[in-house]
C-alpha positions as CSV (number, residue, x, y, z in Angstrom):
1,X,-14.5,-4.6,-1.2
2,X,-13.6,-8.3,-1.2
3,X,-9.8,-9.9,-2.4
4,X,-9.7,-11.5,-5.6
5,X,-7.2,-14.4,-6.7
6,X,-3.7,-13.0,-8.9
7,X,-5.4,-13.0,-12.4
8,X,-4.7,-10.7,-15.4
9,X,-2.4,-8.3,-16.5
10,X,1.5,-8.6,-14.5
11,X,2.0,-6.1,-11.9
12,X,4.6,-4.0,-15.1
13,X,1.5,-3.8,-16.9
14,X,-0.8,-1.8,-15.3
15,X,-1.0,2.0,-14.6
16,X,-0.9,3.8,-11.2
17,X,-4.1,5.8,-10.5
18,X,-3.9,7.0,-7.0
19,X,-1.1,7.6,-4.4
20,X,-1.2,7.5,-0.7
21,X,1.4,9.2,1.2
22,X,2.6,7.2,4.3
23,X,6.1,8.5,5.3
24,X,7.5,11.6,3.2
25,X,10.8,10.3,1.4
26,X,13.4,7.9,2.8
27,X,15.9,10.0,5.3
28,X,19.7,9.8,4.3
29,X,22.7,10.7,6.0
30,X,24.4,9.0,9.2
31,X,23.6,11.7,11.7
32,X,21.8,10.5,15.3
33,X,18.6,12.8,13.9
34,X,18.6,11.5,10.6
35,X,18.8,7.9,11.5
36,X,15.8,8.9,14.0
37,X,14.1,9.4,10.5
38,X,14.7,6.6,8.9
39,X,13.9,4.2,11.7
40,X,10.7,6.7,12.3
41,X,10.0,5.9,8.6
42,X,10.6,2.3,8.2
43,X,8.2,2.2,11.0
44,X,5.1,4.0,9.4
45,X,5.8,1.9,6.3
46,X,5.7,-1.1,8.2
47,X,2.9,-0.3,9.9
48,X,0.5,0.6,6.9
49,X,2.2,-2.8,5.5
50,X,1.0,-4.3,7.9
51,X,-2.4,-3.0,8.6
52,X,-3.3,-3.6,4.8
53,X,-2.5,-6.9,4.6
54,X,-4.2,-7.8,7.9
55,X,-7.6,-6.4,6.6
56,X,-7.5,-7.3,2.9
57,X,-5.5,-10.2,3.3
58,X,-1.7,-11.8,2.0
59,X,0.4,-10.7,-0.5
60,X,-0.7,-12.7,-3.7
61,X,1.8,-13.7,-6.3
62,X,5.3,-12.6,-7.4
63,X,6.0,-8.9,-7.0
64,X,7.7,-7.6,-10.1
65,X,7.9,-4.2,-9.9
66,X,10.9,-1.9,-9.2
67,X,10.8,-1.2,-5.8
68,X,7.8,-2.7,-4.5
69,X,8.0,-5.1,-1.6
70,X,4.4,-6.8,-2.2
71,X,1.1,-6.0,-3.5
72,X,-2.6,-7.1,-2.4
73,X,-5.6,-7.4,-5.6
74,X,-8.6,-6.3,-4.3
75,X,-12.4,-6.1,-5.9
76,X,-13.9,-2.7,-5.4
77,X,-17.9,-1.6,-7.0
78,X,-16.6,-4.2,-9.9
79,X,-13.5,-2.5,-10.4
80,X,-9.9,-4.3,-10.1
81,X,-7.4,-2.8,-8.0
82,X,-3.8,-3.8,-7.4
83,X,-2.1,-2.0,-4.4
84,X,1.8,-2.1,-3.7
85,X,4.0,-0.5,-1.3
86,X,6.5,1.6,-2.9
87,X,9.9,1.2,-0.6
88,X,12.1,4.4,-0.6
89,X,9.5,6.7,-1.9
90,X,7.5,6.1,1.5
91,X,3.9,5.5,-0.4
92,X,1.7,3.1,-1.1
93,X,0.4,3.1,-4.9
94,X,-3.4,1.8,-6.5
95,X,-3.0,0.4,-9.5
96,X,-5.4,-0.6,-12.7
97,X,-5.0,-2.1,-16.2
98,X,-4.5,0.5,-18.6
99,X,-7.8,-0.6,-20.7
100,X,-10.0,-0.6,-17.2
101,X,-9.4,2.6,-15.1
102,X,-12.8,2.9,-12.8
103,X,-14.0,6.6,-12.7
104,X,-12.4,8.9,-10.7
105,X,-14.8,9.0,-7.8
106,X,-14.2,5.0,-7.3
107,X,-10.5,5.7,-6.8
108,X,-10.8,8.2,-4.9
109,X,-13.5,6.3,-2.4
110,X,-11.4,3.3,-2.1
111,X,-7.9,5.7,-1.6
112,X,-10.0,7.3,1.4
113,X,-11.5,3.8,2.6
114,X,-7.5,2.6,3.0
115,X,-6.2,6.1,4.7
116,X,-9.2,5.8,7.1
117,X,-8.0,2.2,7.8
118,X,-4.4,3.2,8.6
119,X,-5.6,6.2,10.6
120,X,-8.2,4.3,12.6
121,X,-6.4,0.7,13.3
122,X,-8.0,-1.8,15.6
123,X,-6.1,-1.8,18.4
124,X,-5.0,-5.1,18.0
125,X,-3.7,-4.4,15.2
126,X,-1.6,-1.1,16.7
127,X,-0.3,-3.8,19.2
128,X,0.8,-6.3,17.5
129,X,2.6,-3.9,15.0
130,X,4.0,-2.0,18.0
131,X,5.4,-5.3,19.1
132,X,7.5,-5.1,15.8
């Protein structure tokens, strides 16, 4: 897997092909347990944030989607991947161009290669994102 420079389609463009669930939904509600939740939440989305961009590297150009905070473009077995965080819904989303969806066993190698990241951090990485 190796990043690639911002090049074709806009993030609007492009079709989702692969979900990763991170946090469960964003908690509402002003109770002591639900804002527990939400704090619990914003950390775990933070974290695999974090973790994602400190192994594939920085955010890469302007972030046009509803709802997304960033999104990374990686190169994986020749394929073209663009993967966002998706704030509120407590995921974080692979994307393709519609015209260039890799099989279904490539997604599904490089969705387990980025859970096994965020379940498996370096430990510096799981302190310096504790420290947050």
């Amino acid at each position: 897997m190796k990043r690639v420079e911002l090049k074709g389609p806009r993030p609007e463009e492009l079709d989702m092909v692969a979900e990763i669930p991170i946090a469960g939904e964003l908690p509402h509600g002003d109770s002591k347990e639900e804002k527990e939740k939400r704090l619990d939440y914003f950390k775990a989305m933070a974290y695999a944030s974090y973790a994602l961009i400190w192994y594939l590297g920085p955010p890469q150009g302007d972030v046009t989607r509803d709802k997304d905070s960033w999104h990374l473009i990686v190169e994986y077995k020749g394929h073209r991947f663009w993967i966002s965080d998706r704030a509120g819904e407590g995921v974080i989303h692979l994307h393709c161009p519609p015209d260039r969806i890799p099989p279904k066993g490539v997604i599904e190698e490089l969705r387990q290669i980025i859970i096994f990241l965020l379940e498996n951090p370096d430990p510096l990485i799981r302190a310096i994102a504790d420290l947050t």
